[in-house]
C-alpha positions as CSV (number, residue, x, y, z in Angstrom):
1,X,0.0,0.0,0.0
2,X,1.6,3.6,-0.8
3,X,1.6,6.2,1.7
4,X,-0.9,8.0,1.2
5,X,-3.4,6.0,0.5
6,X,-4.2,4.0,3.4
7,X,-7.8,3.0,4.7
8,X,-9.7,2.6,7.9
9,X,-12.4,-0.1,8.3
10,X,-15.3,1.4,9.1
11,X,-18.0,0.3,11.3
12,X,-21.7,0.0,11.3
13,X,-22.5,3.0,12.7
14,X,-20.1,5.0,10.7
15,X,-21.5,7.4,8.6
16,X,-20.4,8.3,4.0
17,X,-17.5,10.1,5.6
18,X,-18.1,13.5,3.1
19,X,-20.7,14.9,1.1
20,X,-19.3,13.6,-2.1
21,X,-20.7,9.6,-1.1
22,X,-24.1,10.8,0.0
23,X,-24.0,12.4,-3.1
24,X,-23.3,10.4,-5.6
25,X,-25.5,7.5,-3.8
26,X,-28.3,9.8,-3.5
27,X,-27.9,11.1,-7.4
28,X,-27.4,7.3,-8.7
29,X,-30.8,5.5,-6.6
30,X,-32.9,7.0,-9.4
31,X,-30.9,5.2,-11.7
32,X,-30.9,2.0,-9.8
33,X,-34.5,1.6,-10.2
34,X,-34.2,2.1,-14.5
35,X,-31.8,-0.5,-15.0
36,X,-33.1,-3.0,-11.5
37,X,-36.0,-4.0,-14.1
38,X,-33.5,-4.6,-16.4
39,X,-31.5,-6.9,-14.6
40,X,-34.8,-8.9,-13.1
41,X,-36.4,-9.2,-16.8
42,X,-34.0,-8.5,-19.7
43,X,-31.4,-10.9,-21.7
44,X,-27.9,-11.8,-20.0
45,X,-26.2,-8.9,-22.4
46,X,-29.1,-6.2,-21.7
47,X,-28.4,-7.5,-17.7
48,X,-25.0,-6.5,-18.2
49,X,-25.2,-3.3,-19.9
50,X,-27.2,-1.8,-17.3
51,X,-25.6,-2.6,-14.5
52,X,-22.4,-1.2,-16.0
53,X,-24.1,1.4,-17.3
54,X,-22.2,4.8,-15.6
55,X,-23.9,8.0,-14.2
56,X,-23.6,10.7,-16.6
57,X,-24.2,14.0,-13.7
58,X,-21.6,15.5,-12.3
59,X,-20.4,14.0,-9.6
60,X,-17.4,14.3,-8.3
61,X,-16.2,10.5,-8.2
62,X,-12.7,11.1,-8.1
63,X,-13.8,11.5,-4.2
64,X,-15.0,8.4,-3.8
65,X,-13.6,5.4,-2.2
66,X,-12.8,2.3,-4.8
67,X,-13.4,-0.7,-2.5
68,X,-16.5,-1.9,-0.1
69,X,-16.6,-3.7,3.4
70,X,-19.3,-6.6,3.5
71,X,-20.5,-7.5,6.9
72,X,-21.8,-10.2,8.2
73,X,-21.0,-12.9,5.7
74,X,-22.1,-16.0,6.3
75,X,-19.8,-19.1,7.5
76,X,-20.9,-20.6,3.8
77,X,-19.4,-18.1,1.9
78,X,-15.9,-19.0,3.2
79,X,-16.2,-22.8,3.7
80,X,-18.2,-23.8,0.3
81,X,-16.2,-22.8,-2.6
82,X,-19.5,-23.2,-4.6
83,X,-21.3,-20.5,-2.9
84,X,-17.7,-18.5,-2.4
85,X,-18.0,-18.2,-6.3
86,X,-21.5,-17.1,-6.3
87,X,-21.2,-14.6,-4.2
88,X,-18.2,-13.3,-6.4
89,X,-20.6,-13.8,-9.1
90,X,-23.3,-11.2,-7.4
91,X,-20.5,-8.6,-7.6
92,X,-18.7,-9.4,-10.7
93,X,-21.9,-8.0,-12.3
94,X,-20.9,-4.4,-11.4
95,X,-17.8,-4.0,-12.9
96,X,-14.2,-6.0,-14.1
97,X,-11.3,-6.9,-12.3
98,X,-13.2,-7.2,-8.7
99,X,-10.5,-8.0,-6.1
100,X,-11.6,-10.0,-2.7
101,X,-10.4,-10.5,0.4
102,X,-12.0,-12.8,2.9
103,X,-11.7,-11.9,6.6
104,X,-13.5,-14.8,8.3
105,X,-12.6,-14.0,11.9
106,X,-14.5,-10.9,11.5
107,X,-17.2,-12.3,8.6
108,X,-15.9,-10.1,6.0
109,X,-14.8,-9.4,2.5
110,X,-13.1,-6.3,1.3
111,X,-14.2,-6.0,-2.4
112,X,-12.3,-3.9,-4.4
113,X,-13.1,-2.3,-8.0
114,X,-11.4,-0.2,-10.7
115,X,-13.4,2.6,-10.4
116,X,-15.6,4.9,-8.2
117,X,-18.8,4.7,-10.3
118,X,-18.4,1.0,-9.7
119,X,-18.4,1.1,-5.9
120,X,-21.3,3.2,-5.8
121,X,-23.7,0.5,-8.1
122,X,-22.6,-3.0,-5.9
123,X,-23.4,-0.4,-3.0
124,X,-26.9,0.4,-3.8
125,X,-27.6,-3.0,-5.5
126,X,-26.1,-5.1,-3.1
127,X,-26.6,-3.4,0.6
128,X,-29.1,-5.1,2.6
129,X,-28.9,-8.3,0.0
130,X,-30.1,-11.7,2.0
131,X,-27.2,-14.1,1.1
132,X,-27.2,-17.8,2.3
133,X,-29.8,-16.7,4.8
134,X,-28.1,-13.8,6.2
135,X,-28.8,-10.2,5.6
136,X,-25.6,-8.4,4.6
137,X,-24.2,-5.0,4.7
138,X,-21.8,-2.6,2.3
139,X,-19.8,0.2,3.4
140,X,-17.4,2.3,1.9
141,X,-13.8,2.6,2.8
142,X,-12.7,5.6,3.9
143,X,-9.5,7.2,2.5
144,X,-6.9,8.2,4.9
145,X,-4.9,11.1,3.4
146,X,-1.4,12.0,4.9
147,X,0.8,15.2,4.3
148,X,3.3,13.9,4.9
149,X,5.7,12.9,1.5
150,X,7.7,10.2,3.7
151,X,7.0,6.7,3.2
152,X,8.4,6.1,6.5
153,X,6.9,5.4,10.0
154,X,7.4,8.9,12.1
155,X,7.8,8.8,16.1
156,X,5.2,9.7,18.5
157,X,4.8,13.4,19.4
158,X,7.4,13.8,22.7
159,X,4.5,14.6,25.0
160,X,6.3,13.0,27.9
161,X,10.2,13.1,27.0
162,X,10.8,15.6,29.3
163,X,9.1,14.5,32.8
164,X,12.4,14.0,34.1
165,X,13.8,17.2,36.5
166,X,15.7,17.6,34.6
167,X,16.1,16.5,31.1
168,X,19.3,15.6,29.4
169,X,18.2,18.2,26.5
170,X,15.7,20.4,27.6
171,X,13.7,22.3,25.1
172,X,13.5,26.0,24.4
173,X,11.1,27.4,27.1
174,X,11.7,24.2,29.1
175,X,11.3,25.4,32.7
176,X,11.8,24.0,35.8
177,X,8.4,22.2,37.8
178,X,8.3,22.9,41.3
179,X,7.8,19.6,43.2
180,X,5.5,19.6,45.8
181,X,5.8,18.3,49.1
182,X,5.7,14.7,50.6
183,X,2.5,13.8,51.9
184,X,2.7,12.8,55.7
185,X,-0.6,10.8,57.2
186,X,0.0,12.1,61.2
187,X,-3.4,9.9,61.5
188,X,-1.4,6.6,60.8
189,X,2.1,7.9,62.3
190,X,0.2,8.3,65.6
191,X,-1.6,4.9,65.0
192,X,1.6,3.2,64.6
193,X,3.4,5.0,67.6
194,X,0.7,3.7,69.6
195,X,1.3,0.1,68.5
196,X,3.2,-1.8,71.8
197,X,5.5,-4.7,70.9
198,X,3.2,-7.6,72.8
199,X,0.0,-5.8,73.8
200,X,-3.0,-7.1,71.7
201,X,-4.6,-3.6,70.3
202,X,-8.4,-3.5,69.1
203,X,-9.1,-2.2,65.9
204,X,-12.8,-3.0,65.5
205,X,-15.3,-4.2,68.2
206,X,-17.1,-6.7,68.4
207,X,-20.9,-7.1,68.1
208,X,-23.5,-9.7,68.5
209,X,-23.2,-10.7,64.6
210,X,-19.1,-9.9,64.1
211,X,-16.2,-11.0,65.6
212,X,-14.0,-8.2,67.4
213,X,-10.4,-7.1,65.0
214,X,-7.0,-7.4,67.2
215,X,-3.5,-6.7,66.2
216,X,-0.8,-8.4,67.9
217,X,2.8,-6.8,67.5
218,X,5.2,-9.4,67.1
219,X,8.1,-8.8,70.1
220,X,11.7,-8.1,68.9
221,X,13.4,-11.1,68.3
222,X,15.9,-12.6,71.0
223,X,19.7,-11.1,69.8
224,X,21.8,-13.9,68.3
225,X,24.9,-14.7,70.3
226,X,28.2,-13.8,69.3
227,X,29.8,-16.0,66.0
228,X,31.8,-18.8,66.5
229,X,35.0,-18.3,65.1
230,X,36.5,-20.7,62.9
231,X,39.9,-21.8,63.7
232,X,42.4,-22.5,60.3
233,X,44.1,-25.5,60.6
234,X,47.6,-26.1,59.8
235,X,49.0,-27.2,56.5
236,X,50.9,-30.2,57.3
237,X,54.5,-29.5,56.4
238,X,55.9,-32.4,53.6
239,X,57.9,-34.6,55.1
């Protein structure tokens, strides 16, 4: 993929993206309805000349998105190879060269055509289609534009490269954050002060439905006596 071009996946509550898809959708339903009696009662070659058949307004297509997102596919589609090709079939009809890729851990085909104008007929013909059962769904691919003219990956913004007091390289206008105090709890100095090394101290009473809370401070363990030392022995002499 080139940079530049990249594409999101949109979801189902996503919405055309600009003005240009609503457009053009909006500007080619009256269409769909000439040729849809076409395709249900003419010839094979009349079926395929009006579904190829192109929107003469002026729309501005060079906008538009040149690939589709089906949802919910059916299981079928991916494990028949019979009903894999006709459901390739059922889009093959709007246009040439129609690329898929399956996504069967998210029941989902990426269809891809050559142009716009295509895109725009499989999306009205085909949204809402019932397909093995299921009732699918089309949505258009957004395009991702990028200023940027390198191909490359760029770093994160440094939002946090200078938390540290203070930074190897600081920036210009890099200032220095005053640090505030430590917090001291007196409430739990005082409760430990009061703590006794062997005296049993109550932390909750007890009631007629609970058991009372005690804390017993362990006692300072009994000192250890002094090492034994260990005497080196002598190195025999050779004889």
């Amino acid at each position: 993929m080139k940079s530049g071009d990249e594409w999101r996946e949109p979801t189902e509550n996503d919405s055309s993206g600009n003005d240009n898809m609503a457009a053009a959708v909006a500007s080619l339903q009256r269409e769909h309805m000439e040729y849809d009696s076409t395709i249900t009662s003419g010839d094979d070659e009349q079926q395929s000349a009006g579904v190829r058949r192109q929107s003469t307004g002026d729309i501005p297509y060079e906008d538009l998105p040149r690939a589709l997102i089906a949802t919910n596919i059916p299981d079928d589609v991916f494990c028949d190879e019979v009903k894999k090709k006709a459901f390739e079939d059922l889009f093959c009809a709007f246009g040439e060269n129609v690329h898929f890729v399956y996504l069967p851990s998210f029941q989902r085909v990426r269809v891809g055509y050559d142009t716009p104008e295509q895109v725009v007929h499989a999306r009205i013909g085909m949204h809402q289609k019932q397909i093995c059962g299921q009732q699918i769904k089309l949505f258009f691919l957004q395009p991702v534009k990028f200023n940027s003219s390198s191909s490359s990956l760029e770093p994160p913004k440094p939002t946090k490269q200078y938390l540290l007091s203070p930074p190897c390289s600081p920036p210009v206008g890099w200032e220095q954050p005053k640090e505030s105090h430590p917090v001291i709890d007196y409430d739990v100095l005082a409760a430990l002060a009061n703590l006794a090394p062997g005296e049993a101290h109550e932390l909750h009473a007890a009631d007629n439905n609970k058991p009372g809370i005690f804390v017993h401070p362990c006692e300072d363990p009994p000192p250890k006596g002094p090492k034994m030392k260990i005497e080196h022995t002598r190195r025999p002499e050779p004889s």
